[in-house]
Steps between C-alpha positions, in 0.01 A plus 500: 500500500403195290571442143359755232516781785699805368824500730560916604833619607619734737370809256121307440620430132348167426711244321332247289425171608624204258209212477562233308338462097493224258556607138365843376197588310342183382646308676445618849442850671789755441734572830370865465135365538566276797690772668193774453260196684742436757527904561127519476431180693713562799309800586723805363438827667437826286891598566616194413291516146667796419809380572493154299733467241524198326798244535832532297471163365106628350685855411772344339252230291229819378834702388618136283159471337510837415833483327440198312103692396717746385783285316381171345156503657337299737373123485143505529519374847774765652264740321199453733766454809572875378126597529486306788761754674363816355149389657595429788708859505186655416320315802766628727497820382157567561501328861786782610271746370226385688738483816595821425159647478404312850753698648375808409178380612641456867 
């Protein structure tokens, strides 16, 4: 499989494929964003869009800004990083549905 293809294991759960990102929002595409066009661009199949799951590293970052939004607030930049994420969760959301509703459709 070449780089950005989601990696399966023995029980077709698809592990997340790191792709390297310079700087977040402003200063670069996010590592969530690159990982969505790398799912998207090596060709994912409906079963592996329902499986995708985003990266720890891109968990572990959305569940940060969300603290800090909560806490001291966010710095206008980390702010549309965090609508960055939540877009993008809304994109993905919508192409498992769509998956979902292919299969029926079978």
């Amino acid at each position: 499989m070449g780089p950005g293809k989601p990696q399966s294991d023995a029980h077709g759960a698809t592990e997340p494929v790191a792709i390297p990102v310079k700087g977040g929002h402003g200063g670069g595409v996010t590592k969530a964003f690159e990982e969505i066009v790398g799912f998207v661009a090596a060709g994912a199949s409906r079963e592996e869009v329902l499986r995708f799951q985003a990266s720890e590293e891109t968990k572990a970052r959305v569940e940060h800004l969300v603290r800090k939004e909560r806490g001291e607030g966010l710095l206008p930049e980390e702010a549309g990083e965090l609508d960055d994420y939540l877009r993008l969760e809304h994109l993905m959301r919508m192409a498992k549905a769509r998956a979902r509703s292919l299969g029926r459709d079978e």
